[in-house]
N, C-alpha and C positions, 0 to 999 in steps of 0.2 A: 590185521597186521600180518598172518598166515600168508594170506594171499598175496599183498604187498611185497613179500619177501620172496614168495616165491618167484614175481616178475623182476624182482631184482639181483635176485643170485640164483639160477633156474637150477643151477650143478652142485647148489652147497645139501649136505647133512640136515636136516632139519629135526628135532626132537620137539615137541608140545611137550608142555607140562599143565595137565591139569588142574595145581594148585601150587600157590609156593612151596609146599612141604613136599611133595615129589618132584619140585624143581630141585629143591636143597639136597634131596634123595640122589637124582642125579647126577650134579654138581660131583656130589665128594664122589661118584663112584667114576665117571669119565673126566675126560679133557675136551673143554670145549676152547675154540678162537674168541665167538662170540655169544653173548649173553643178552636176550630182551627181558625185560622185566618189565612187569607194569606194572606204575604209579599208585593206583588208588587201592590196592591191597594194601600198601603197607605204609598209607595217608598216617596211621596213629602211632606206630612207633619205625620211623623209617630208617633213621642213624641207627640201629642192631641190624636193622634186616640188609642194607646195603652194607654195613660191617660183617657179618656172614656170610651176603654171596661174595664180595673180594675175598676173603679170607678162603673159602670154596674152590672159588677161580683166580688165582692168584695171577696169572698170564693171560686170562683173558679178555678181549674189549668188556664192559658192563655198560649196557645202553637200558635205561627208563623207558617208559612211553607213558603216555595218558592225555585227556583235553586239556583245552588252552588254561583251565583255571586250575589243570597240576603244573602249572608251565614254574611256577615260583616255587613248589616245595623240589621239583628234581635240578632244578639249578643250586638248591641248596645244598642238595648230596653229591655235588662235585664235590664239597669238601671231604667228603665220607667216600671215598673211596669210587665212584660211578665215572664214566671216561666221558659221558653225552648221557645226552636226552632227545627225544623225540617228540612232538608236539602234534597231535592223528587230528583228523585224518591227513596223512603225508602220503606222498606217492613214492612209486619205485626209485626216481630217480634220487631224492631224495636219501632214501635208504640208502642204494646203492652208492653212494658218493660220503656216506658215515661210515659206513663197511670197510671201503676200500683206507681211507685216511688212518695215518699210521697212529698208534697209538702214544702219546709225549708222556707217560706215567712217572714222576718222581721214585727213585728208589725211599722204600722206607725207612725211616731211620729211628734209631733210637728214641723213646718219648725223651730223655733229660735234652738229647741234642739235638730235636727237630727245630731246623729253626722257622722265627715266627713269620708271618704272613710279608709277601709283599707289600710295600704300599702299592692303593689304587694306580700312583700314576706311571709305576715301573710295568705291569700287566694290567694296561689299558684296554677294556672292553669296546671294538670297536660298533658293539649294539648295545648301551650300556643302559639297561632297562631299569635296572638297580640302582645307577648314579643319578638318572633323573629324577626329578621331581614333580612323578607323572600327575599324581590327585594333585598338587597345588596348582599345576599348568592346568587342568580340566576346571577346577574350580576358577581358576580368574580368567580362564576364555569367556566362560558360563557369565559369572558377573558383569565382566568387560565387553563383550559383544555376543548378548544375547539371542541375536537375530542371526547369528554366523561363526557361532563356537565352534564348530569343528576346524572351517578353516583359521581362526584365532589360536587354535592351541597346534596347529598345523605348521603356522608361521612361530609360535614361542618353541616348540619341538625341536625345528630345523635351525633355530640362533643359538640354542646348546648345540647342537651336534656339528655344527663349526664347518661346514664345506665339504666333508668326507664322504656322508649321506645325505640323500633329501628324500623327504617323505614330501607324498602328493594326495590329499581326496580329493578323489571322484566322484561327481554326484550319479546318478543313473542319468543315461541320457546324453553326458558330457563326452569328447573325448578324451581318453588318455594321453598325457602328454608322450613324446617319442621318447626310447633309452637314449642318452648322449653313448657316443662312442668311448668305448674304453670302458663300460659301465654297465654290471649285474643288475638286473630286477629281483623282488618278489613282490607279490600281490596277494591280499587278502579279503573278500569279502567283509562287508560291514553289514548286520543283521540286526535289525530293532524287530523283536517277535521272530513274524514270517512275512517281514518288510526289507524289501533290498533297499537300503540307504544309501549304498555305495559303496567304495572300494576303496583300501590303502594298497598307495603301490611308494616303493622304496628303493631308488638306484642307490647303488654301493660299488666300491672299487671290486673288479675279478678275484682280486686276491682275498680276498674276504670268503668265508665259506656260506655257502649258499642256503643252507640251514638251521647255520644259524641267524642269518636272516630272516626268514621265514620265521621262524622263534618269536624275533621281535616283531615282525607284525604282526602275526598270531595275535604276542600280547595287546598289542596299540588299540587292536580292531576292538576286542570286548571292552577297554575303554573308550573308545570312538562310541559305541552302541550306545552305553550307559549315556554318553552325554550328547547325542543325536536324539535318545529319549527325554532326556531332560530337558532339550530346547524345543522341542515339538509341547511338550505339556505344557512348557514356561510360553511357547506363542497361543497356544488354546486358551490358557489362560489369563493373558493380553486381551485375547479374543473378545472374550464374557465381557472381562471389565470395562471395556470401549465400546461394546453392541449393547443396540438397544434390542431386547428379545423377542418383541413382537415381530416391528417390521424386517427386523437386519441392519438398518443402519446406524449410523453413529448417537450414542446418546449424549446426553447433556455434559456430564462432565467431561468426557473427548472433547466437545466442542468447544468448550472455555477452553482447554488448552493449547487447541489447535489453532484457535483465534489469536490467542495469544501470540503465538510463535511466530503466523503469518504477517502479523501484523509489526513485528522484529524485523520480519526479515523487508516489508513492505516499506519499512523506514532507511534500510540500509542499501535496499535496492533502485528505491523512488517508485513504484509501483500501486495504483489505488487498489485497493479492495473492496467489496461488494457486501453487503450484508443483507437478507431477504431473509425475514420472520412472517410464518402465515398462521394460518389456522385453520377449519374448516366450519363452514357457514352452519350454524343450525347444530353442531353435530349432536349435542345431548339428545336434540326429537330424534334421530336417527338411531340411537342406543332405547329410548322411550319405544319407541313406534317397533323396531324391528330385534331391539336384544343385543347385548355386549359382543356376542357373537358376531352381528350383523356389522356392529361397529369397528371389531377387530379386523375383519376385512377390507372394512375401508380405511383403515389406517393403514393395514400391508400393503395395498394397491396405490395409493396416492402416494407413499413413499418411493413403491416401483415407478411410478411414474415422473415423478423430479428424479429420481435418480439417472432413467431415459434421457431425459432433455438437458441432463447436466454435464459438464465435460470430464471428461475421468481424472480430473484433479481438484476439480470442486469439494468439497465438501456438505454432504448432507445428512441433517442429525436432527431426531426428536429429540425433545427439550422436554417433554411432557402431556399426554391427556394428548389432546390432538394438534395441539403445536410445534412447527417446526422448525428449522433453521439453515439456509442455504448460505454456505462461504465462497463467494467466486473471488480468484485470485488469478494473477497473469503470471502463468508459470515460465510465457520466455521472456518476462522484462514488461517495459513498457510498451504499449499497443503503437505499431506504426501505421501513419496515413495512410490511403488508398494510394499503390503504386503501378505504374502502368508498362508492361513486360517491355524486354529489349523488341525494339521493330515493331509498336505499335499493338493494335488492337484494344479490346476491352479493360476497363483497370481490373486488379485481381481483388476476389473476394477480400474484402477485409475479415477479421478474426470475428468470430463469435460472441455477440457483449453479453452481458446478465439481462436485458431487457428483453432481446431477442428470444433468451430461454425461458424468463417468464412466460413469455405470450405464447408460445410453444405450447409451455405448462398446459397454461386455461387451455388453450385450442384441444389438446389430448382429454384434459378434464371432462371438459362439454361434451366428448362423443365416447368417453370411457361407459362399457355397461359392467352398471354394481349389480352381479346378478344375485347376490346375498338379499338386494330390495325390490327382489319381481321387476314387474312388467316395466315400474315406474322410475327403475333403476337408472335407465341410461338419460345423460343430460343434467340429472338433476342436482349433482353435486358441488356448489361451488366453494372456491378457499378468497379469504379476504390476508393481504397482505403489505407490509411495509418494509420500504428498500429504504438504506441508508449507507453514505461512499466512505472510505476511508484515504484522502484525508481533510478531504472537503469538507465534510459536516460532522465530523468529530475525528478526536487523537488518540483517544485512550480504547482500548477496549469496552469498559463499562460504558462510557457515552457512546457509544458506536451501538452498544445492543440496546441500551435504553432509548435511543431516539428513533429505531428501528421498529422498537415494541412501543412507541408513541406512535409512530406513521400508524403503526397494526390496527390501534386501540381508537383514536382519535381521530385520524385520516378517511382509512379505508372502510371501518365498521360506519365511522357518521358518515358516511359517502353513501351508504345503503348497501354495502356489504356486495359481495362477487367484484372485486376490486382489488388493483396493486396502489397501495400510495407511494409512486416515486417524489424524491424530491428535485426537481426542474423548472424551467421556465418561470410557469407558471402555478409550478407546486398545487396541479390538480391530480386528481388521481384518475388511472386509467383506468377504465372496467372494458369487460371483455362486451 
């Protein structure tokens, strides 16, 4: 703060005191303009110690300082006698624009006939940190839009504060919107740890003091933190609940719901959906023969590998042991015919179907090496499996996986296994 002040007043008197008791010391024995106090000495009994230094300095500024979380006890000893507060680390300009601003000090009056408080709406706080209802807006962003609370409580913020301000987060990375004309900034870092999360930045009308601006974001920002943490834990913990731990991909219970959804939305969009349940040929001699170990591997790998051949909005999820579950879905609609560009030439690829990526599948499978099973690793792995469409051969969810895991069980294993049982034409099954 020393330093601070000296870039902002280079020509003023300056006295240190190094303790409040030789502050007070000097208090009664000079005349000072201005007075810095700091906050967290006298966090335990603050209404005597700020009633002492005015009473000390009766004509002169009385400015607090300390961190953003003294930011709510020195706003309370405006009432006690303090003219400002300071909120560190703050720069010169700062300073120097509280120094200069004139002091508005009510004369004191008599306790029988001081009278009583304004109401709130006659001295209107035009940062009104105190009138909002910051933890309730943090809490029902957090409930309400879990995946995007900050900016949820960003948009509930700015519907109280009615036009006059608007607050903006910034993610790292993003840029800052422009100042509109006519229109003060301040900006504050948003810090989760020693994680830049981002930044609150806050236009206000000029006539507003710049300060106390600053004040207010200050505060916002260590609320911002608290709930930029909160939704980072609340998504890790999404995370868990929806992964399956071995391979990474989705587990069973994601998958019933996500089926579910898709299948909503496949109704109201006109859209078939795809369903492909496999398993992997043999896989217990594989666990026998080579160790859980060996077996874990081939589960991470075979998942990386449908996950390869699959469109990044598919869906694929172990279901359990070594079975798993592919959802293809048409995420722009319904699939158009082969159409042939303006002015001729070749027709354009048509879109990518679920059979295509099947066969893909096996093709990668066949020349995949499991180096977990030596020399005899590559080649020898195959998955047996069963396709079934939505809404072709079943409506519901439940009949959609049950007749899927019939193709699996009845189809493709009695087929002789290394095999997809689609249902088609001739409802035979392909093998690789």
């Amino acid at each position: 703060m020393q330093e601070v002040l000296a870039q902002a007043a280079p020509g003023a008197q300056v006295t240190p005191a190094s303790n409040y008791f030789d502050g007070i010391a000097e208090l009664a024995a000079n005349t000072y303009t201005t007075v810095l106090a700091a906050a967290e000495p006298i966090e335990r009994r603050p209404e005597s110690a700020i009633r002492t230094l005015r009473h000390l300095a009766p004509d002169a500024r009385l400015v607090l300082f300390g961190h953003p979380g003294l930011e709510p006890l020195s706003r309370r000893m405006l009432e006690f006698g303090c003219d400002d507060y300071l909120v560190t680390p703050t720069g010169a300009n700062d300073l120097q624009s509280l120094l200069i601003e004139p002091v508005a000090r009510p004369q004191p009056q008599p306790p029988a006939t001081r009278p009583s408080p304004a109401p709130a709406e006659v001295t209107a706080d035009p940062f009104p940190v105190e009138s909002l209802p910051l933890a309730q807006i943090m809490l029902d962003s957090l409930v309400g839009q879990p995946h995007d609370a900050p900016q949820a409580a960003v948009r509930a913020i700015n519907q109280r504060l009615g036009g006059r301000l608007t607050l903006h987060y910034v993610r790292p990375g993003s840029a800052a919107p422009t100042i509109p004309e006519g229109l003060a900034s301040a900006a504050q870092a948003v810090t989760c740890g020693k994680e830049d999360c981002g930044q609150l930045l806050l236009f206000f009308p000029r006539e507003c003091q710049g300060n106390s601006a600053q004040r207010f974001v200050a505060h916002l920002a260590e609320l911002f933190a608290s709930l930029q943490t909160l939704q980072d834990r609340h998504t890790r913990l999404q995370t868990l609940a929806i992964t399956d731990e071995l391979t990474g991909v989705y587990n069973g219970r994601y998958f019933r719901h996500f089926l579910s959804r898709i299948l909503d939305l496949a109704r109201a969009r006109l859209f078939p959906v795809t369903l492909f349940i496999f398993d992997i040929d043999n896989f217990k001699r594989y666990n026998d023969q080579f160790g859980h170990g060996a077996g874990d591997e081939i589960l991470k790998q075979t998942a990386a590998l449908i996950k390869r051949c699959c469109r990044e909005h598919d869906l694929v999820a172990r279901l359990g042991g070594d079975e798993f579950a592919v959802v293809f879905w048409e995420k722009e609609g319904v699939r158009q015919p082969k159409q042939t560009p303006t002015g001729g030439g070749q027709p354009l690829r048509p879109p990518q179907t679920p059979e295509q990526v099947l066969q893909r599948f096996q093709r990668l499978l066949a020349k995949e090496e499991f180096r977990c099973l030596g020399p005899s690793g590559k080649g020898t792995l195959t998955i047996s499996g069963g396709v079934a469409v939505f809404p072709y051969h079943a409506n519901t969810m439940d009949a959609l996986i049950e007749l899927a895991d019939q193709r699996l069980m009845f189809g493709a294993k009695k087929a002789g296994k290394n095999s997809i049982f689609l249902i088609g034409g001739t409802d035979s099954p392909r093998q690789s």
